[in-house]
C-alpha positions in Angstrom: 60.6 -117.1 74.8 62.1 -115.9 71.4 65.0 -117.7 69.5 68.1 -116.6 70.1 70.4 -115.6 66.7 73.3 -116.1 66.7 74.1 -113.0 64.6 72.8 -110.8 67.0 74.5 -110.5 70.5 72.4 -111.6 73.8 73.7 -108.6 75.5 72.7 -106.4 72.0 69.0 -107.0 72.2 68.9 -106.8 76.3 70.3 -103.1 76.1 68.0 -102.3 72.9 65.0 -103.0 75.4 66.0 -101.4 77.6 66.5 -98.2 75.9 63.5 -98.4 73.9 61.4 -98.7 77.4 63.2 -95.7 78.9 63.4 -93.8 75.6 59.0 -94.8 75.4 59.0 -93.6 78.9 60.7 -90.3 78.0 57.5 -90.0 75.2 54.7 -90.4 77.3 55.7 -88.0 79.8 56.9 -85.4 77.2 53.3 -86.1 75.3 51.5 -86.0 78.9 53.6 -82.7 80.0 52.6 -80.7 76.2 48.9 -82.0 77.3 49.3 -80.5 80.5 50.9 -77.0 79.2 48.3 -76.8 76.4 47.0 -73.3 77.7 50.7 -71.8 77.8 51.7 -73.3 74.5 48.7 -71.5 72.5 49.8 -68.1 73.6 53.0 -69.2 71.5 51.8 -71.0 68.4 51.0 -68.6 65.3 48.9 -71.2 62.8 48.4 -74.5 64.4 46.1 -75.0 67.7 47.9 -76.3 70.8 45.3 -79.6 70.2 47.0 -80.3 66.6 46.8 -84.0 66.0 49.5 -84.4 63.5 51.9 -82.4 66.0 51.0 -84.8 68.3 51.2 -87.7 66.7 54.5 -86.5 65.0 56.4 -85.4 66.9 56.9 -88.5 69.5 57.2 -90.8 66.5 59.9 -88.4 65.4 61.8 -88.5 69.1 61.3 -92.1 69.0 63.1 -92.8 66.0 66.2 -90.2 66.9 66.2 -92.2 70.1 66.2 -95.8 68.4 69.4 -94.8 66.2 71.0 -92.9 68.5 71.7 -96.0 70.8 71.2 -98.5 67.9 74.7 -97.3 66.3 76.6 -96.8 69.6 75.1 -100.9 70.4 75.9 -102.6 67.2 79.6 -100.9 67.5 79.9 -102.3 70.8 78.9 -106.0 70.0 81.6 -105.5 67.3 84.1 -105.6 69.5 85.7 -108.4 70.9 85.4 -108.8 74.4 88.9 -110.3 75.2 90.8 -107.4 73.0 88.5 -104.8 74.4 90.0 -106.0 78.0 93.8 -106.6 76.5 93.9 -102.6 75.5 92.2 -101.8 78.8 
């Protein structure tokens, strides 16, 4: 069990996992499908092989960390907000 902060709101870190597990499944299916398609793909690619380690490894780092900030923002907006105003305007 980890310690709770009190900076950081319960229902913050319980969405974060839960979109870094999705957005880490997302990854290893992509990485498995460009595995899969790796005879396709080298018809297309002028200058790299279809086997390139670096794309590999690049490229789902990079689609990981679009994914972490594009529902990290959205998340620490959303635990900003008070949750008796935000039902008041409703």
């Amino acid at each position: 069990m980890r310690a709770i902060d009190p900076e950081q709101p319960i229902g913050t870190i319980q969405t974060m996992e839960e979109m870094i597990f999705e957005s880490m499944i997302g990854v290893v299916i992509g990485v498995a499908a460009a595995r899969a398609l790796t005879r396709y793909v080298e018809s297309l690619l002028y200058g790299i092989t279809p086997n390139d380690p670096a794309t590999f490894a690049s490229a789902p780092l990079l689609l990981a960390a679009v994914a972490l900030v594009a529902f990290w923002v959205p998340a620490r907006r959303a635990a900003a907000v008070d949750p008796i105003i935000a039902l008041w305007r409703e």
